[in-house]
py3Dmol code that shows the C-alpha trace and the ligand (Angstrom):
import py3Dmol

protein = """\
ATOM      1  CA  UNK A   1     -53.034  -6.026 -36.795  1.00  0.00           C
ATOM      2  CA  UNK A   2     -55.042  -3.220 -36.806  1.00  0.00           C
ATOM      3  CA  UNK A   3     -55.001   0.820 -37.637  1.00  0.00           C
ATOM      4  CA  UNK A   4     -53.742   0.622 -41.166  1.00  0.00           C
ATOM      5  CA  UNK A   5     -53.301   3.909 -43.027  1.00  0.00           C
ATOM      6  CA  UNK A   6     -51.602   4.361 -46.343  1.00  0.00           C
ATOM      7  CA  UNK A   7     -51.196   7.912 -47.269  1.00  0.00           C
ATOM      8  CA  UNK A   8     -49.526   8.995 -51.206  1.00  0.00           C
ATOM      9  CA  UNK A   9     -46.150   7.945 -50.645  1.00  0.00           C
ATOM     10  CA  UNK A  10     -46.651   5.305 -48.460  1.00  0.00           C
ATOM     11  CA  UNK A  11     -43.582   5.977 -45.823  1.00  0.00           C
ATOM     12  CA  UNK A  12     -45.076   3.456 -43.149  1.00  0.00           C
ATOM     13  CA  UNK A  13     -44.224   3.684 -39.722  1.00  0.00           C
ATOM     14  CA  UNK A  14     -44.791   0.537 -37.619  1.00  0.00           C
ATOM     15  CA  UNK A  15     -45.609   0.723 -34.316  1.00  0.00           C
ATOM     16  CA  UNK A  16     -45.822  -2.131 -31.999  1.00  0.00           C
ATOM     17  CA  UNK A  17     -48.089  -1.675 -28.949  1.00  0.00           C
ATOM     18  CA  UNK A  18     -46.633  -4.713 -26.071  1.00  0.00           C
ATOM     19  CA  UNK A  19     -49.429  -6.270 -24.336  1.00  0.00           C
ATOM     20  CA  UNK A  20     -52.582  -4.453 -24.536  1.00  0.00           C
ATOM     21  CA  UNK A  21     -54.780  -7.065 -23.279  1.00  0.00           C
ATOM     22  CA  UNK A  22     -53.025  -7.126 -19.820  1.00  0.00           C
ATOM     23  CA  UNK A  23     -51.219  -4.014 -19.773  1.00  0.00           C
ATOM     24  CA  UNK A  24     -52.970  -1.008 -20.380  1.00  0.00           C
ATOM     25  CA  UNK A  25     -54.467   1.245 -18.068  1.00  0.00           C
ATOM     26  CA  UNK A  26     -55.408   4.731 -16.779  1.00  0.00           C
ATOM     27  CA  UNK A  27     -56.161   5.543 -20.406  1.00  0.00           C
ATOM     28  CA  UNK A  28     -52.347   4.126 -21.922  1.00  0.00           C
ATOM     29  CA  UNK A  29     -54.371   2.717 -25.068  1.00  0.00           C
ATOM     30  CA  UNK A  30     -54.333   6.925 -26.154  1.00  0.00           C
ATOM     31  CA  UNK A  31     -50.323   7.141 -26.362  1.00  0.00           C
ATOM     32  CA  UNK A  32     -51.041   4.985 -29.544  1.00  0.00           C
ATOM     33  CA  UNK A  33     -53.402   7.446 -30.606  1.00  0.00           C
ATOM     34  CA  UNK A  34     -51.507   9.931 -30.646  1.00  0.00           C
ATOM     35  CA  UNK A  35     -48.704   8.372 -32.112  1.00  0.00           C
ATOM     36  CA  UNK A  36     -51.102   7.581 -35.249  1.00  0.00           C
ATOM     37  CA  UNK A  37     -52.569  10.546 -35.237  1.00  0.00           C
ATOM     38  CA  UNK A  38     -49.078  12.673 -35.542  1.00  0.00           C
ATOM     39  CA  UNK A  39     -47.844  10.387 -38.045  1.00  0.00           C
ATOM     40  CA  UNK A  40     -50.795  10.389 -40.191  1.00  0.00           C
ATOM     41  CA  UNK A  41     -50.079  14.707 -39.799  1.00  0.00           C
ATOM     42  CA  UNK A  42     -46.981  14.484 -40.498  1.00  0.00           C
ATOM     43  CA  UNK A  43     -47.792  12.304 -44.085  1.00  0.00           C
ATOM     44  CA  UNK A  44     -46.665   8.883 -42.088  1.00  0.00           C
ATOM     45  CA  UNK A  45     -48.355   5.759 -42.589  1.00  0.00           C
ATOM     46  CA  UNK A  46     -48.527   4.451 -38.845  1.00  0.00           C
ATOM     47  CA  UNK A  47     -49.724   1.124 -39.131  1.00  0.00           C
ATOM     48  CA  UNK A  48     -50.150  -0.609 -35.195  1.00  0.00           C
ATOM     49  CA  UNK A  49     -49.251  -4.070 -33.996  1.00  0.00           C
ATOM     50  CA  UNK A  50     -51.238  -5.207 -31.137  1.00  0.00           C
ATOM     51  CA  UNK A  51     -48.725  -7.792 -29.187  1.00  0.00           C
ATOM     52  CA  UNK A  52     -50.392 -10.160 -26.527  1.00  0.00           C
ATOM     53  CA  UNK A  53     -48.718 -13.472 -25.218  1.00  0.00           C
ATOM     54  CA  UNK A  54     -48.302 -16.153 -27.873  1.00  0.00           C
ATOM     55  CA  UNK A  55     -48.500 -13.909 -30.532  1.00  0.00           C
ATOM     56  CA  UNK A  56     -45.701 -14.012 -33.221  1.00  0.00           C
ATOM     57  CA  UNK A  57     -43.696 -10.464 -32.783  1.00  0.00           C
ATOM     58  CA  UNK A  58     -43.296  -8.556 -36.055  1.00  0.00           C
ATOM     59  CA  UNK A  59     -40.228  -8.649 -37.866  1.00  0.00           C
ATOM     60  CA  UNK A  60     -40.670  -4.584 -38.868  1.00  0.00           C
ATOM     61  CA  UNK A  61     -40.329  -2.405 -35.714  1.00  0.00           C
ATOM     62  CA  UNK A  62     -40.266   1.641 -35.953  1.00  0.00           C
ATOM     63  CA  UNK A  63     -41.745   2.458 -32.268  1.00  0.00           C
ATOM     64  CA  UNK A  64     -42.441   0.131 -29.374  1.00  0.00           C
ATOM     65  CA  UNK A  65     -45.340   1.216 -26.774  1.00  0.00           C
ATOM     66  CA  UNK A  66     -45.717  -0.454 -22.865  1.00  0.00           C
ATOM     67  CA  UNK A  67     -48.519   0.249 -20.690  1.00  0.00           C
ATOM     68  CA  UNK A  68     -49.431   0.319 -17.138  1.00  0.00           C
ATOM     69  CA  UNK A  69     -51.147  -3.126 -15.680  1.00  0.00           C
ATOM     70  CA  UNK A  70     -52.405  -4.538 -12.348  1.00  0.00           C
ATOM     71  CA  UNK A  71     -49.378  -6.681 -10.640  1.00  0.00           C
ATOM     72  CA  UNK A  72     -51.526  -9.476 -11.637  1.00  0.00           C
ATOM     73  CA  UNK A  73     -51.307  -8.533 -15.582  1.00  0.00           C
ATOM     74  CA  UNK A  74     -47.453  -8.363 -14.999  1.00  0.00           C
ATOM     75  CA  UNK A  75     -47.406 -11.521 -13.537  1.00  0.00           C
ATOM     76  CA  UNK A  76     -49.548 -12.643 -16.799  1.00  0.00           C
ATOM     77  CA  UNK A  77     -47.015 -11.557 -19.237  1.00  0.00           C
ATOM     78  CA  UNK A  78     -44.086 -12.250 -17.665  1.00  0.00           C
ATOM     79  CA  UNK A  79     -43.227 -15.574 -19.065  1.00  0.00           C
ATOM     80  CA  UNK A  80     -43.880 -14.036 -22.937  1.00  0.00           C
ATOM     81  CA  UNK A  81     -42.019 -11.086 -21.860  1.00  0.00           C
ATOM     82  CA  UNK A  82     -38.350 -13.221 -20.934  1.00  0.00           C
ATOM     83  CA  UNK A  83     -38.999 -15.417 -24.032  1.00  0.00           C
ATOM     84  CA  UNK A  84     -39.245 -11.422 -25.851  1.00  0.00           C
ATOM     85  CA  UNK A  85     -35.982 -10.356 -23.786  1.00  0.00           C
ATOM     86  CA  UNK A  86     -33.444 -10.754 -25.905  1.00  0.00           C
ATOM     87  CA  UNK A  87     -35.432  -8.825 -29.085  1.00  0.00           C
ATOM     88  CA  UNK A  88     -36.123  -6.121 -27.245  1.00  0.00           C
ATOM     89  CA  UNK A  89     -32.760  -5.707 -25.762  1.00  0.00           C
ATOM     90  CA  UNK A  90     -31.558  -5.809 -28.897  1.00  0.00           C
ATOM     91  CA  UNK A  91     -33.978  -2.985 -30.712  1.00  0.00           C
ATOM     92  CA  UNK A  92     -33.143  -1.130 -27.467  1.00  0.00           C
ATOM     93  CA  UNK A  93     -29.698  -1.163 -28.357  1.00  0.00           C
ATOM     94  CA  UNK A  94     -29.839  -0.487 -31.870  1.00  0.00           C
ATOM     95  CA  UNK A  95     -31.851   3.014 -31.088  1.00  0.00           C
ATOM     96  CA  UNK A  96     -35.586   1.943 -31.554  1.00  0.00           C
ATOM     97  CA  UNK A  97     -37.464   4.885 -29.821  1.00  0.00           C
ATOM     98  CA  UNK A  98     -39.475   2.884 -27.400  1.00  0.00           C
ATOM     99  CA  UNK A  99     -42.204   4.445 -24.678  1.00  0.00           C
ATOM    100  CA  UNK A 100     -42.852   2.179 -21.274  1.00  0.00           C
ATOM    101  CA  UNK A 101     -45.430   2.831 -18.945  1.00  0.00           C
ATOM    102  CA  UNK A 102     -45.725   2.278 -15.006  1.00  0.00           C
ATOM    103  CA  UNK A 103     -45.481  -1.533 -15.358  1.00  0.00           C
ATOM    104  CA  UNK A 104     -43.666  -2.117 -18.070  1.00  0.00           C
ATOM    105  CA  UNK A 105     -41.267   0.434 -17.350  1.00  0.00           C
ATOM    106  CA  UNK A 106     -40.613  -1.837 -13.847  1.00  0.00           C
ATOM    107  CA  UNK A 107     -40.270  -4.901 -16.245  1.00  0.00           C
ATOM    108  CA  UNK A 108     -38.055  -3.115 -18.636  1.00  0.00           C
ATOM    109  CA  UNK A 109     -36.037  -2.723 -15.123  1.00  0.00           C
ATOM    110  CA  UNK A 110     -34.096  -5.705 -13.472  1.00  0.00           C
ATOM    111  CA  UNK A 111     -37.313  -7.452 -11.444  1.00  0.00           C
ATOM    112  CA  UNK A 112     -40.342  -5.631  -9.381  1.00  0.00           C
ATOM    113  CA  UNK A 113     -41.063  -7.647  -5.739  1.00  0.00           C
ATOM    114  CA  UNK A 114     -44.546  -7.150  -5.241  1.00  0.00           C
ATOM    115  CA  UNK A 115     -45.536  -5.931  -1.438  1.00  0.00           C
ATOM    116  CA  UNK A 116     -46.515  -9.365  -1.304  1.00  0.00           C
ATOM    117  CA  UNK A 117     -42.987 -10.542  -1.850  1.00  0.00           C
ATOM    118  CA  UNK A 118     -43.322 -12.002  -5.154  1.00  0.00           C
ATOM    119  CA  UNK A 119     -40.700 -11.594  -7.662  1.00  0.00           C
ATOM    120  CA  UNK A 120     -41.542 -10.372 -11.020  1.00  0.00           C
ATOM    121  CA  UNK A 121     -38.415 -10.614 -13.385  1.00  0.00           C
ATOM    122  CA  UNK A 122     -37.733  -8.013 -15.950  1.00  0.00           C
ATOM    123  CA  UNK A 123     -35.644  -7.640 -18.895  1.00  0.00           C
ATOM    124  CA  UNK A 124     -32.932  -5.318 -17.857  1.00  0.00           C
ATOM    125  CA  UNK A 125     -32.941  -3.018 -20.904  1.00  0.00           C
ATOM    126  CA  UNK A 126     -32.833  -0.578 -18.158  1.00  0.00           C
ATOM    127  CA  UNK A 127     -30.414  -1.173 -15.038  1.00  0.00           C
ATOM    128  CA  UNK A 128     -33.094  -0.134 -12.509  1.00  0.00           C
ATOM    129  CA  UNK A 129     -35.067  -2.325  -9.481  1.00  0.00           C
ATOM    130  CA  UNK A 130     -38.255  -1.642  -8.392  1.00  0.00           C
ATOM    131  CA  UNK A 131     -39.473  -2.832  -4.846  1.00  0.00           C
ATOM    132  CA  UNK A 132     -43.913  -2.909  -3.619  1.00  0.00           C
ATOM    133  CA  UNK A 133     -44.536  -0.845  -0.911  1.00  0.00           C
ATOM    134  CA  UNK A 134     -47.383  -0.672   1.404  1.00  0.00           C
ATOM    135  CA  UNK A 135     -48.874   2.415   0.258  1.00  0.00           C
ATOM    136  CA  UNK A 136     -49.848   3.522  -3.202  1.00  0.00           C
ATOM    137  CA  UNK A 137     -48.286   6.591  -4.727  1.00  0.00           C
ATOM    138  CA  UNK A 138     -51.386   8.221  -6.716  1.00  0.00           C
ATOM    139  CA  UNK A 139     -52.364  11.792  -7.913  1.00  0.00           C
ATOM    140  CA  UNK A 140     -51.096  14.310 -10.881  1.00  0.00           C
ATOM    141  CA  UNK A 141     -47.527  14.679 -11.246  1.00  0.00           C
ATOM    142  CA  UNK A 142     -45.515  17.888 -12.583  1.00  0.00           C
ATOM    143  CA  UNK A 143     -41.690  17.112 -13.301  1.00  0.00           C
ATOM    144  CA  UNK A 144     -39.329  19.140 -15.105  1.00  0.00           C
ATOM    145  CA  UNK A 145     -36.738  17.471 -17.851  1.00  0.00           C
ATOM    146  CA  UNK A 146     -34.060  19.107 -19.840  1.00  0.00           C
ATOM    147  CA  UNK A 147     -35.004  17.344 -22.892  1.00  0.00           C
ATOM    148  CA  UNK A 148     -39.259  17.860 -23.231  1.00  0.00           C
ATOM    149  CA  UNK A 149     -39.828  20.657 -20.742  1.00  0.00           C
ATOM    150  CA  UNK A 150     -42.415  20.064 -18.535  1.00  0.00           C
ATOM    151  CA  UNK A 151     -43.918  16.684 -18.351  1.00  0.00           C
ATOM    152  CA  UNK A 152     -47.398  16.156 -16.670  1.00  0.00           C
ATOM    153  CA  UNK A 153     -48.939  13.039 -15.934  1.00  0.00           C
ATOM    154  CA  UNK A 154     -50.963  10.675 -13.429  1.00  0.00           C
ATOM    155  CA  UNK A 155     -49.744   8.470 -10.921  1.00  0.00           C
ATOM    156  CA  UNK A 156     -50.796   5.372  -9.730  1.00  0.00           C
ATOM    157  CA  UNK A 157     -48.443   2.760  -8.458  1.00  0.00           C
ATOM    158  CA  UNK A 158     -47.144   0.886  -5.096  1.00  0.00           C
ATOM    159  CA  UNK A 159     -43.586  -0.121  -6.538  1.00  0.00           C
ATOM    160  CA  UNK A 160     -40.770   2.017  -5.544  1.00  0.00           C
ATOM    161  CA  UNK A 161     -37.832   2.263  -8.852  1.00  0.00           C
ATOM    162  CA  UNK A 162     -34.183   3.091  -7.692  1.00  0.00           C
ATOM    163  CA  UNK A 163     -32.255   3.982 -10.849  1.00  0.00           C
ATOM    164  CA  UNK A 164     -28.826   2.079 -11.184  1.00  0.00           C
ATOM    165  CA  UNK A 165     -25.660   3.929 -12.307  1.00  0.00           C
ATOM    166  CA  UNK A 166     -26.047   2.917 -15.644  1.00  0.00           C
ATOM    167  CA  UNK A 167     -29.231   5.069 -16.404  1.00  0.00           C
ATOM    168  CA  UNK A 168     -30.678   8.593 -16.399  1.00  0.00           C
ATOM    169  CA  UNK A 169     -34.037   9.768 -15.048  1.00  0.00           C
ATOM    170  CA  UNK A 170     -36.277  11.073 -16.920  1.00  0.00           C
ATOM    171  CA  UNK A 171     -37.601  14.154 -14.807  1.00  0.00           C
ATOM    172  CA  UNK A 172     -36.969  15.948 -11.626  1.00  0.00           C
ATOM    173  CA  UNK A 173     -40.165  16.095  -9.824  1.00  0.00           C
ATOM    174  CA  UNK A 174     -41.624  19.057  -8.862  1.00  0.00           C
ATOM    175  CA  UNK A 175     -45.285  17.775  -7.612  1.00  0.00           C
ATOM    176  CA  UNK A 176     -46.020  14.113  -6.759  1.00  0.00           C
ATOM    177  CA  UNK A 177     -43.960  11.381  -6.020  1.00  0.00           C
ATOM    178  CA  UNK A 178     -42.607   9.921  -9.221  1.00  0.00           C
ATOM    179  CA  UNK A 179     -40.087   6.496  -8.772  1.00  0.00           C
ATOM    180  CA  UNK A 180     -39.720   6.440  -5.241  1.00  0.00           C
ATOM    181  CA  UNK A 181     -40.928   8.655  -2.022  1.00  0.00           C
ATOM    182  CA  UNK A 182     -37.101   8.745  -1.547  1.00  0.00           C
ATOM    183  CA  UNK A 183     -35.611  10.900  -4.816  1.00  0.00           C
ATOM    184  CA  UNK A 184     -37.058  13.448  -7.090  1.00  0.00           C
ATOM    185  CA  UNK A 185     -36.356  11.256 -10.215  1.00  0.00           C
ATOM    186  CA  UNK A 186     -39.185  10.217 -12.480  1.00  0.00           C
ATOM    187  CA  UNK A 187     -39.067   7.725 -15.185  1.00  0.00           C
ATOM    188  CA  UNK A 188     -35.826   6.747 -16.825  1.00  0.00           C
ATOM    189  CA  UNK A 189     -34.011   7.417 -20.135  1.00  0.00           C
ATOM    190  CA  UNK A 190     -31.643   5.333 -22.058  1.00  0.00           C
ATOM    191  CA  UNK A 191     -30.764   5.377 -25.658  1.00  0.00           C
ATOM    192  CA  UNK A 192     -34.128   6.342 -27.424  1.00  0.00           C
ATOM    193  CA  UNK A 193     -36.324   4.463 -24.357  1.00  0.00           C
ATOM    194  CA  UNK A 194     -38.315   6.666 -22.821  1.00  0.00           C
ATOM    195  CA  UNK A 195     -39.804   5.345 -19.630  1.00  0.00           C
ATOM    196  CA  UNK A 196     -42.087   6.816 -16.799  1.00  0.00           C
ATOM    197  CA  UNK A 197     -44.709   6.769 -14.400  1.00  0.00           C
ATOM    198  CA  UNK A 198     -47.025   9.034 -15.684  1.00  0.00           C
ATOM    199  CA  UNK A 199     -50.392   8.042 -17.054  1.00  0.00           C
ATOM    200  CA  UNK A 200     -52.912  10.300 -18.319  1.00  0.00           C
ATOM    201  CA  UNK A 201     -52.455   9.355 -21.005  1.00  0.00           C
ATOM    202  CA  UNK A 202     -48.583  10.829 -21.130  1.00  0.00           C
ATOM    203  CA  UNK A 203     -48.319  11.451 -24.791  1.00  0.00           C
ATOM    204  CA  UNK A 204     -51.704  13.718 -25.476  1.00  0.00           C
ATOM    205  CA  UNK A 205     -50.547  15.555 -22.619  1.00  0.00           C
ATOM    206  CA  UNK A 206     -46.972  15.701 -23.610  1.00  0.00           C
ATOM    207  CA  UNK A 207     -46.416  16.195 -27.314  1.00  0.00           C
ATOM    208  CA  UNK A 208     -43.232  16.680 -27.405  1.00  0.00           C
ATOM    209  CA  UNK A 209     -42.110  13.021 -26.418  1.00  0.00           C
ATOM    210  CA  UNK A 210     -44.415  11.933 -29.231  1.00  0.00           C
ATOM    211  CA  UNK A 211     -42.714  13.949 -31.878  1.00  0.00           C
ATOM    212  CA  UNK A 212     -39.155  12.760 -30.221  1.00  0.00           C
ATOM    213  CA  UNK A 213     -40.485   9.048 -30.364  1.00  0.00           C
ATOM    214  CA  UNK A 214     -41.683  10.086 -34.105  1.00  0.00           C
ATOM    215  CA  UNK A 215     -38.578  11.521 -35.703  1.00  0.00           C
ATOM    216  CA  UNK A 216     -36.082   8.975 -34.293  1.00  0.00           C
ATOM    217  CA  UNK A 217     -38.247   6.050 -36.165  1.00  0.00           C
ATOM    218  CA  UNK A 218     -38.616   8.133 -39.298  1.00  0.00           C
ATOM    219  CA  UNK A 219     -34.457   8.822 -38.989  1.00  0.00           C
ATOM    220  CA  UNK A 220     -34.015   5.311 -38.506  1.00  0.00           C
ATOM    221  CA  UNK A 221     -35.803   4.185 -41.037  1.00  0.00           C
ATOM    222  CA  UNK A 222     -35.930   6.686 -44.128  1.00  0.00           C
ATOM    223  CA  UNK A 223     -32.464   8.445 -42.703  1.00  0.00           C
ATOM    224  CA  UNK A 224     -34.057  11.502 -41.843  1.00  0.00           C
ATOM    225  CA  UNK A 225     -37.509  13.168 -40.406  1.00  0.00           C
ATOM    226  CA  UNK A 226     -39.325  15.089 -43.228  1.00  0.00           C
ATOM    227  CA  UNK A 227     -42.619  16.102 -42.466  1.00  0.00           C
ATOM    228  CA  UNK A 228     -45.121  16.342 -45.524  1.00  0.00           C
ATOM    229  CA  UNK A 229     -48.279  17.037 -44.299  1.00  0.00           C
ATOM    230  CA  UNK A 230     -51.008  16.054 -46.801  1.00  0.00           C
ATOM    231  CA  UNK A 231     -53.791  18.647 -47.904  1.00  0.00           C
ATOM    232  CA  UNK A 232     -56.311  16.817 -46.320  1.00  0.00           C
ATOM    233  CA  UNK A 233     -54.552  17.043 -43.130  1.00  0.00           C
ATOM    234  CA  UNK A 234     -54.145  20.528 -43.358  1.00  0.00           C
ATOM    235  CA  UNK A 235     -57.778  21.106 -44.052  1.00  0.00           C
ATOM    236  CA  UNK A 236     -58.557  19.453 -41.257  1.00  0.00           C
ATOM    237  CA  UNK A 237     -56.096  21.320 -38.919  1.00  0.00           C
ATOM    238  CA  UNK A 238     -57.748  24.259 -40.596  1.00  0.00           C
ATOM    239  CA  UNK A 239     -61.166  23.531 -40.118  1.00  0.00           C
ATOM    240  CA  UNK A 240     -60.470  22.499 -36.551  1.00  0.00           C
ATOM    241  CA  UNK A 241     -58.669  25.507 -35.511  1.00  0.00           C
ATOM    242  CA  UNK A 242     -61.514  27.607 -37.024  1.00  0.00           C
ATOM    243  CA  UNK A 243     -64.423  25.590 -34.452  1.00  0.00           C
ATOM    244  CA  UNK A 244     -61.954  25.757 -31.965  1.00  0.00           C
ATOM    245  CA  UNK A 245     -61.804  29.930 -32.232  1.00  0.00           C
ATOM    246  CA  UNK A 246     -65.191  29.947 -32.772  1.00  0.00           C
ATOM    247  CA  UNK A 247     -66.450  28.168 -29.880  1.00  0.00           C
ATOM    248  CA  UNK A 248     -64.263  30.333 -27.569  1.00  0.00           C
ATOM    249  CA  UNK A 249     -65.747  33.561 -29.345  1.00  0.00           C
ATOM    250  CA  UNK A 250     -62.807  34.473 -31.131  1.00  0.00           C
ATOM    251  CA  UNK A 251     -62.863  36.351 -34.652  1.00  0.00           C
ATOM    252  CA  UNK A 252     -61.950  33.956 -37.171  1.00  0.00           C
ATOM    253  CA  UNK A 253     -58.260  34.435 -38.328  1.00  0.00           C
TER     254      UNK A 253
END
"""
ligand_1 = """\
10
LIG
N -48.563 -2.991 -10.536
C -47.542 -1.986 -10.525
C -47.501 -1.204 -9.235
O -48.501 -1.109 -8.536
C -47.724 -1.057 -11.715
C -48.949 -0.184 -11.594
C -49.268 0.591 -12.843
O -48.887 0.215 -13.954
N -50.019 1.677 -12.708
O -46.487 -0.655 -8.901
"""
view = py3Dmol.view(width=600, height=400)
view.addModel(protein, "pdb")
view.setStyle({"model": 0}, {"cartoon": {"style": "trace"}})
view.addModel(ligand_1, "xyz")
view.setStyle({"model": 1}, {"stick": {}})
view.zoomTo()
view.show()
């Protein structure tokens, strides 16, 4: 456990990061970030669960967060993960916003076979498959989606994700490659799961999927999304705002 922050009223958001010891790269670690650092605006309590293999998964989940990880990290989780399956199938179900990254989002997915020809099973909360390829689809990514807008990330992956019928993409792409080098889908959406490609990390870069991933925990557990930022907070937007016009030479407001 670690990241506790109680504000006033104490409306605690818990949000459980899967596997950061094996699955976290190309800067995924700041998606939690930013998720504590919007709550905490907001007047949210985000307090973070830090899941590995072995570990006992918490009985109060708000928001789930997946990273990116080496095939070898997937294969290291993968046992944990299918004794996990059924829990997160269920939260999936029930509407917990969730966020998966590169290779969790292929795990969240039916199985990835690895170039190599190993077979990594997944969960299936999302009816997709994702096959290795030879080459490695890396470099900045601009898609489009009707929900967020724009979404920017980074790419860096060798599987290949077909979407079944059961599931939505996230994104059209508009530059890069995204799930395969044969659509223009990127990611994948279903219920309040949220799942892409895109490093970067996504969320800085994307606010808007933060704030979605924000206000369907705080609906699901307080039965609506009321932001109450606390003075301090706004003192501190303040202040920053101010250095921020200053340094680019801009009279203060
Ligand atoms: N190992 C997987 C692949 O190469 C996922 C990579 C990643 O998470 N960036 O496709």
């Amino acid at each position: 456990m670690s990241g506790e922050h109680e504000n006033r009223d104490g409306r605690r958001i818990h949000v459980v990061q899967l596997y950061p010891r094996d699955m976290n790269i190309y800067g995924d670690f700041g998606n939690v970030l930013v998720l504590k650092q919007r709550l905490k605006w907001y007047g949210y309590s985000p307090v973070v669960t830090e899941y590995n293999p072995g570990d006992v998964f918490p009985s109060d989940v708000d928001v789930v967060v997946g990273g990116g990880g080496q095939d070898s990290g997937q294969v290291v989780i993968q046992q944990d993960l299918q004794q996990l399956a059924p829990t997160l199938r269920q939260l999936a179900d029930d509407g917990v916003p969730m966020l998966v990254i590169c290779g969790l989002y292929q795990l969240f997915g039916r199985f990835f076979k690895t170039h190599e020809g190993t077979v990594i099973p997944g969960i299936g909360v999302l009816d997709i498959e994702t096959h290795g390829g030879s080459d490695r689809l890396i470099g900045n990514v601009l898609s489009e989606s009707v929900e967020f807008g724009e979404i920017h990330g980074y790419e860096n992956h060798s599987g290949q994700t077909f979407l079944g019928e059961g599931v939505e993409p996230l994104a059209r792409v508009r530059k890069g490659e995204g799930n395969n080098t044969k659509d223009d889908t990127e990611g994948a959406r279903y219920n309040n799961v949220v799942a892409s490609y895109l490093h970067g990390s996504l969320l800085p870069k994307n606010p808007a999927i933060a704030d979605f991933l924000i206000a369907k925990a705080a609906e699901r557990r307080y039965g609506s999304f009321d932001p109450v930022p606390s003075e301090e907070d706004f003192a501190d937007l303040e202040r920053l705002s101010r250095l921020a016009r200053e340094h680019a030479g801009l009279r203060p407001r």
